[in-house]
C-alpha positions as CSV (number, residue, x, y, z in Angstrom):
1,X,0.0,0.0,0.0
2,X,1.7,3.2,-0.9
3,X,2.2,5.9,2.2
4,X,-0.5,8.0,2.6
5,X,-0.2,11.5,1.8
6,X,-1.3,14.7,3.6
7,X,-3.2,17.0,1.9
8,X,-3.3,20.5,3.6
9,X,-6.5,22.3,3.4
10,X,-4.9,25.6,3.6
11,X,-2.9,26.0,0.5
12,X,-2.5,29.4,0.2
13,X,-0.6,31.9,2.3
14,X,-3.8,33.7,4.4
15,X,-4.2,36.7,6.8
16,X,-6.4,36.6,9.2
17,X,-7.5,40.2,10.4
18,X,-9.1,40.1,13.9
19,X,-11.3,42.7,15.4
20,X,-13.0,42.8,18.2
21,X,-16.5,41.6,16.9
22,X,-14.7,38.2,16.7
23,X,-13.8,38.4,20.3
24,X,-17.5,39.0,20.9
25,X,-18.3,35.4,20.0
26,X,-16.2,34.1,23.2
27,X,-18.1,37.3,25.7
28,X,-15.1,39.5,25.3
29,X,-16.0,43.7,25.1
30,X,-16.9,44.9,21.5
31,X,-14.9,48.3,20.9
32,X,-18.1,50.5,22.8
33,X,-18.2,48.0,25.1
34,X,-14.7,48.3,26.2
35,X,-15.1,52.3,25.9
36,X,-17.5,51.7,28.8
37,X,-15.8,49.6,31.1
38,X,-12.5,51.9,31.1
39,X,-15.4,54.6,32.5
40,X,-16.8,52.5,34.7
41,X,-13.4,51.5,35.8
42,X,-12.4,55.2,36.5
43,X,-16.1,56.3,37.6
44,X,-15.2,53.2,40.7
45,X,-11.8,54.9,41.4
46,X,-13.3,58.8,41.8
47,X,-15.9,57.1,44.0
48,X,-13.5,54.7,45.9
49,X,-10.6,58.0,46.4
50,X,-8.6,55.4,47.6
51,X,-4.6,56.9,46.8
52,X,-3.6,52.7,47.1
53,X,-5.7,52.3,43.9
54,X,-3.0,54.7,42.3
55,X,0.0,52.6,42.9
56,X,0.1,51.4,39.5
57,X,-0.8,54.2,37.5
58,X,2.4,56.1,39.7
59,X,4.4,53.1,38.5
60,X,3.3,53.0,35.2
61,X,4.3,57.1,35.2
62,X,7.5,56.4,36.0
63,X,7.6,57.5,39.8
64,X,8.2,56.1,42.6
65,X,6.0,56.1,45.9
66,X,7.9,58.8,47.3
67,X,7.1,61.0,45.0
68,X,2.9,60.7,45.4
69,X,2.2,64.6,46.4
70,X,-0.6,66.5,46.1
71,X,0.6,67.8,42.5
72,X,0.7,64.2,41.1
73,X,-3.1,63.2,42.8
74,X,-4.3,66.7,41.1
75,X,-2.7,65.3,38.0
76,X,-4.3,61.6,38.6
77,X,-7.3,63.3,39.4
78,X,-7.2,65.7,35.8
79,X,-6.9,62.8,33.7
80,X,-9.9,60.8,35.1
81,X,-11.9,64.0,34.2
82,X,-10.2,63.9,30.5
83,X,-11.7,60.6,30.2
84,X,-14.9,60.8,32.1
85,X,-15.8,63.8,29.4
86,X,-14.2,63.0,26.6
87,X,-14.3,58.9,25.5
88,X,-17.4,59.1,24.6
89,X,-17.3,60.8,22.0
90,X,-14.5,58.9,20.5
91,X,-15.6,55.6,18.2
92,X,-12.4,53.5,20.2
93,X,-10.4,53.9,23.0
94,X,-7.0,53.7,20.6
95,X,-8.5,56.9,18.8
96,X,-9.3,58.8,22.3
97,X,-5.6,57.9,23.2
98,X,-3.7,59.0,20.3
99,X,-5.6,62.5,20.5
100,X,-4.0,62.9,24.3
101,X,-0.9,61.2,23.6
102,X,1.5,63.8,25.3
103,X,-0.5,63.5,28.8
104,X,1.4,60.8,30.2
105,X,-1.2,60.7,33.1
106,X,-4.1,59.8,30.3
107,X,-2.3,57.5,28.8
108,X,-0.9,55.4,31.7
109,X,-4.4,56.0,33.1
110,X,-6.3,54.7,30.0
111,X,-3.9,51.4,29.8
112,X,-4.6,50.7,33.3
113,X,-7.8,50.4,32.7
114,X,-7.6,48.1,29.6
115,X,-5.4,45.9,31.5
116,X,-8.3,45.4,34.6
117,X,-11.0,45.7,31.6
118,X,-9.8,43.0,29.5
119,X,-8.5,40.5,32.5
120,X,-12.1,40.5,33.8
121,X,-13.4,39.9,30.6
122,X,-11.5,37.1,30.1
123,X,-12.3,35.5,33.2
124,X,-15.6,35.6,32.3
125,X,-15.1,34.8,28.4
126,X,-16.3,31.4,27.5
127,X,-13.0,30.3,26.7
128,X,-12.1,30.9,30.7
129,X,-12.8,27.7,31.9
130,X,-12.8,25.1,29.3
131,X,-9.5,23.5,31.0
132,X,-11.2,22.6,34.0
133,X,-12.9,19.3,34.3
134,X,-16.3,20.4,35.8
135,X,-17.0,23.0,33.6
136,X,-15.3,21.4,31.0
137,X,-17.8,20.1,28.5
138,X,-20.1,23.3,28.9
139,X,-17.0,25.9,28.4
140,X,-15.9,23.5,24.8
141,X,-19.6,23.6,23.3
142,X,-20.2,27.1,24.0
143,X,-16.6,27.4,22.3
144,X,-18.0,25.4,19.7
145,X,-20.5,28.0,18.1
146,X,-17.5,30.5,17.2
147,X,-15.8,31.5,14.2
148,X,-12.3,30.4,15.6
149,X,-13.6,26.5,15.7
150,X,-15.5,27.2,11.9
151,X,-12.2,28.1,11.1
152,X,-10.2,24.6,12.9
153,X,-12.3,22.7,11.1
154,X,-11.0,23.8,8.0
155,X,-7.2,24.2,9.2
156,X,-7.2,20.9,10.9
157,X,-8.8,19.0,7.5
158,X,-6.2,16.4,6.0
159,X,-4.1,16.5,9.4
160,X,-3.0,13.8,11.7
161,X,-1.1,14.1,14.9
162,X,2.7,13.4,13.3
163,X,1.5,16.7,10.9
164,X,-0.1,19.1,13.4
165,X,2.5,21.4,13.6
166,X,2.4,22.8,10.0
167,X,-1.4,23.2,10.1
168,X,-0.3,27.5,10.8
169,X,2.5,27.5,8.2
170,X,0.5,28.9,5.8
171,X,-1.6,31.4,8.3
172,X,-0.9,34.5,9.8
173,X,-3.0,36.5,12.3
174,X,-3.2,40.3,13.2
175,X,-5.7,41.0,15.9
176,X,-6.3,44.2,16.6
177,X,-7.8,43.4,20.2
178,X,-6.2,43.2,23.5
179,X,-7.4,40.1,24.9
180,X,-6.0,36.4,24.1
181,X,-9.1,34.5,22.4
182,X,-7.0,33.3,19.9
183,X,-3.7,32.4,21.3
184,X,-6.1,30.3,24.0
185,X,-8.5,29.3,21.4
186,X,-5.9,27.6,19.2
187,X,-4.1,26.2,22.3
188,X,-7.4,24.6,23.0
189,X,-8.2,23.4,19.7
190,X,-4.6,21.8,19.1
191,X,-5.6,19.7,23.1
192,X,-8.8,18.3,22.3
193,X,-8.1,17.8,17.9
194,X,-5.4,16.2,18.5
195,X,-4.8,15.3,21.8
196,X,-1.3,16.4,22.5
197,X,0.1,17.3,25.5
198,X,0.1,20.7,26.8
199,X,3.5,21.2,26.0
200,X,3.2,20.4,22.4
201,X,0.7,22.5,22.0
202,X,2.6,25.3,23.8
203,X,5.4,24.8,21.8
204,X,2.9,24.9,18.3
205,X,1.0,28.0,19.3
206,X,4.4,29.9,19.6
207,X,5.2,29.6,16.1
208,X,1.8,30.5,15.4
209,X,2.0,34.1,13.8
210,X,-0.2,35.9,16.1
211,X,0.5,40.0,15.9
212,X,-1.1,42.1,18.2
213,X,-0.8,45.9,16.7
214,X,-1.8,47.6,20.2
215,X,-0.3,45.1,22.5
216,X,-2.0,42.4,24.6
217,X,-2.4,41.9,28.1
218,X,0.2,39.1,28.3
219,X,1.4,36.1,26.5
220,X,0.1,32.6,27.6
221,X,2.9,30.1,27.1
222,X,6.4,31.6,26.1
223,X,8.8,30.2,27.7
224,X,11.0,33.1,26.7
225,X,8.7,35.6,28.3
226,X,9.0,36.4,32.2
227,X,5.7,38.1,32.3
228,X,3.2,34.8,31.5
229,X,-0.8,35.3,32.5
230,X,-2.8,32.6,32.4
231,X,-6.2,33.1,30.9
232,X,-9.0,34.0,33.3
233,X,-6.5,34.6,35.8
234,X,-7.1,37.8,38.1
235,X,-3.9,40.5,37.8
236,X,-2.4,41.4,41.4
237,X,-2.3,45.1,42.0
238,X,1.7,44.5,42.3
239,X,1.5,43.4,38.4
240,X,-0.5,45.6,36.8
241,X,2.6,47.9,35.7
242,X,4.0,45.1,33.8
243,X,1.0,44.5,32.5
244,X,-0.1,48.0,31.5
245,X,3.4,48.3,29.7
246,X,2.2,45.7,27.6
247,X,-0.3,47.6,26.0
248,X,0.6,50.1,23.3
249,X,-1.1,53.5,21.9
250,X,-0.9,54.4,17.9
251,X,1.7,56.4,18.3
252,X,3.7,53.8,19.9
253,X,2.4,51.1,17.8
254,X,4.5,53.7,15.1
255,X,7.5,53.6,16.2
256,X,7.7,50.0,17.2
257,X,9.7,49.0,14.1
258,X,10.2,45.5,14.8
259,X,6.6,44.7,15.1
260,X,5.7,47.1,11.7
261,X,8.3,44.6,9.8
262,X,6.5,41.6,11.1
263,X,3.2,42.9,10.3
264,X,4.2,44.1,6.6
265,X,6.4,40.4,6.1
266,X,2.8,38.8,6.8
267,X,1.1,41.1,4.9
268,X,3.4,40.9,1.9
269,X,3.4,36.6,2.1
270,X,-0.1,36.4,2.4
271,X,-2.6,35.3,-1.4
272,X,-5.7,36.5,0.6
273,X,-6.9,38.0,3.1
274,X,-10.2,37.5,5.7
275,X,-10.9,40.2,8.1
276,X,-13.5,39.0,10.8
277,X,-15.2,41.3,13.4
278,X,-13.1,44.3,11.8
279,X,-14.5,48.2,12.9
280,X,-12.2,49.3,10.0
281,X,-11.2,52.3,12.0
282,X,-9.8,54.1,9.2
283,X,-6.0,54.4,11.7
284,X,-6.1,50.5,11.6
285,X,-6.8,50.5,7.9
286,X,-3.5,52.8,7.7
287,X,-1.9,50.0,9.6
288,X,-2.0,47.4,7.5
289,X,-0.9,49.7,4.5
290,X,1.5,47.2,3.1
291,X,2.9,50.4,0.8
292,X,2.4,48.7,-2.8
293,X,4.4,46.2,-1.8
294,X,1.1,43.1,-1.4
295,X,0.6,40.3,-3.1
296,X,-3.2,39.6,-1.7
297,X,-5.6,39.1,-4.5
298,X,-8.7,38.1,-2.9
299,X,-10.2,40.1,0.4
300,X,-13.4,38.8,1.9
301,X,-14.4,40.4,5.0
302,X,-17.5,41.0,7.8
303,X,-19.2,44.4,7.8
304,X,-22.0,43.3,10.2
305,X,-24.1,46.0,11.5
306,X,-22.5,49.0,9.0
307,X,-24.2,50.1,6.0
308,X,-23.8,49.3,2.2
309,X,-22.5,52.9,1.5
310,X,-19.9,52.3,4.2
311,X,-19.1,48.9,3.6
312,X,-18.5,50.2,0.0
313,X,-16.6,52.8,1.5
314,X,-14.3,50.3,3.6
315,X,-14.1,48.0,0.9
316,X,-11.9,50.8,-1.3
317,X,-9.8,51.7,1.6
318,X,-8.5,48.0,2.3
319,X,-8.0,47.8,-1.1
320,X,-5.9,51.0,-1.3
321,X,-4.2,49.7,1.6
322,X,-3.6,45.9,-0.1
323,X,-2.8,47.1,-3.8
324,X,0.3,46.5,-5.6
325,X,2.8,48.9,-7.3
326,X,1.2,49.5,-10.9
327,X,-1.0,46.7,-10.5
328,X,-3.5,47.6,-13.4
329,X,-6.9,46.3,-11.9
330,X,-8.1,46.1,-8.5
331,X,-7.9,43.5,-5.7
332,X,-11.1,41.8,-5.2
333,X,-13.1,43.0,-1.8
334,X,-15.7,41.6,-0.5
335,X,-17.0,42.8,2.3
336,X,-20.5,41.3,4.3
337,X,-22.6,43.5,6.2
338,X,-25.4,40.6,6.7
339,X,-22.9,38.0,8.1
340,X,-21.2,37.8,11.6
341,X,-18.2,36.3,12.2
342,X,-18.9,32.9,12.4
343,X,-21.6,32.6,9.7
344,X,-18.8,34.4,7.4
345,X,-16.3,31.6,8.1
346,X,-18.8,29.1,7.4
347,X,-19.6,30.6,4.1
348,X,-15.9,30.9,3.0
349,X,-15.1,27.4,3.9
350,X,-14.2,26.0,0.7
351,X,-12.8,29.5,-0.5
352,X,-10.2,29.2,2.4
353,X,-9.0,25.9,1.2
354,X,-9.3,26.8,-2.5
């Protein structure tokens, strides 16, 4: 009998552009969501007025304990009114902290509040609890009806255990979120798939390509990283600075050139493109602006909740962002204002593995 040979489903090189509507599906904050919970956040602070509460946000300044005076609490005390009065009227909290990028008190203040945001949300996510063996079955089917596991079933087709770790060769994520649905979600997927050991699928998710543009709240498994935070595990006050640090505004996103290479390299590889749960905030467009020098010719995206004109709109400006130096004709967008994340990937199934 001749050896059997595996066919990967996922031929071409693919992008994977994550927004926060993708998150949604596991119970993480949408984008206005998240707006609200960093005001909630500060609203509990004012009404707390407790100066312990501010050890972090001193650290995070750069001073030390010593230096807390009554200049620094009217400082603290100035930027939660900055963002009491003015997030609202911003369409993300990444916009509202580029526009006060040179208050240092905002800013620290603003990733603080992130950091508390997006660890609770996590704890809660459905994703939270699906190692543990009482909750386990409930956590994996709720896990189930998301867009991430739509999208396993796909990556994982033609794949046996002595292949598993080349099922994310050809696949390269940029999330635009915070949180860690998909580093966990993956890990997950990899455990129960193919039931490897943790530390295989440790050791595949870490050459997984997973970019996070504005930072993330920790990573999960790296062995090479000192600052590792278990999913839907509560931050002590005493590690909140390291995880604040973590996070990053536009402007530092900028100037982070090592992270802007690996972005544009996956950018540049990729044949096609998906963006799921995308706001297509018009900074994170710029982002991805791969300068002429793509390659993707096929862009399918979701667009749930925004309008045809818009989604028309959108659909041009990813394009701009995508096209090729003198490339006569346009790049094919798609974009999906009826589908959510999940139903999208369903759709696109046999376009993924095309």
């Amino acid at each position: 009998m001749p050896p059997i040979t595996v066919v990967k489903m996922i031929n071409k090189k693919t992008l994977l552009v994550v927004g926060a509507g993708a998150s949604a599906e596991f119970n993480l904050p949408t984008g206005i969501a998240l707006r609200e919970s960093v005001i909630q956040s500060i609203h509990d602070d004012r009404a707390l007025d407790d100066p312990t509460r501010f050890r972090s946000l001193i650290e995070i300044v750069g001073l030390s304990e010593s230096q807390f005076n009554s200049s620094v609490y009217a400082d603290i005390r100035n930027a939660q009114e900055i963002i009491l009065q003015g997030l609202g009227l911003y369409a993300s909290i990444d916009s509202f902290l580029f526009a006060h990028a040179k208050n240092r008190f905002v800013i620290a203040y603003g990733k603080l509040a992130i950091v508390r945001a997006i660890v609770k949300a996590e704890s809660r996510s459905t994703l939270a609890h699906v190692e543990a063996d009482e909750r386990e079955r409930r956590a994996l089917d709720a896990c189930s009806n998301s867009w991430l596991f739509e999208f396993f079933q796909t990556a994982f087709d033609g794949h046996n255990v002595e292949s598993v770790a080349d099922i994310f060769k050809s696949v390269s994520f940029i999330v635009f979120n915070y949180d860690r649905c998909v580093e966990k979600a993956t890990y997950v997927a990899l455990r129960k798939g193919f039931n490897i050991s943790h530390d295989k699928a440790a050791q595949i998710l870490s050459s997984v390509t997973i970019l996070h543009p504005y930072g993330v709240v920790g990573p999960l498994f790296r062995p090479d990283a000192p600052s590792v935070l278990d999913f839907g595990r509560e931050v002590l006050p005493s590690d909140e600075e390291t995880r604040a640090h973590n996070i990053r505004t536009l402007a530092e996103e900028s100037s982070d050139r090592a992270l802007q290479a690996r972005m544009l390299a996956a950018i540049c590889e990729s044949e096609q493109a998906f963006f799921v749960g995308f706001g297509f905030h018009r900074q994170n467009i710029e982002i991805l602006n791969a300068n002429g020098n793509a390659r993707i010719g096929r862009v399918y995206g979701t667009a749930y909740g925004i309008s045809d004109v818009n989604a028309d709109i959108y659909a041009r400006q990813v394009e701009g962002a995508f096209r090729a130096k003198n490339e006569p004709t346009p790049h094919l967008v798609k974009l999906h204002p009826e589908l959510k994340s999940r139903e999208f990937i369903s759709a696109y199934r046999a376009v993924l593995a095309s």
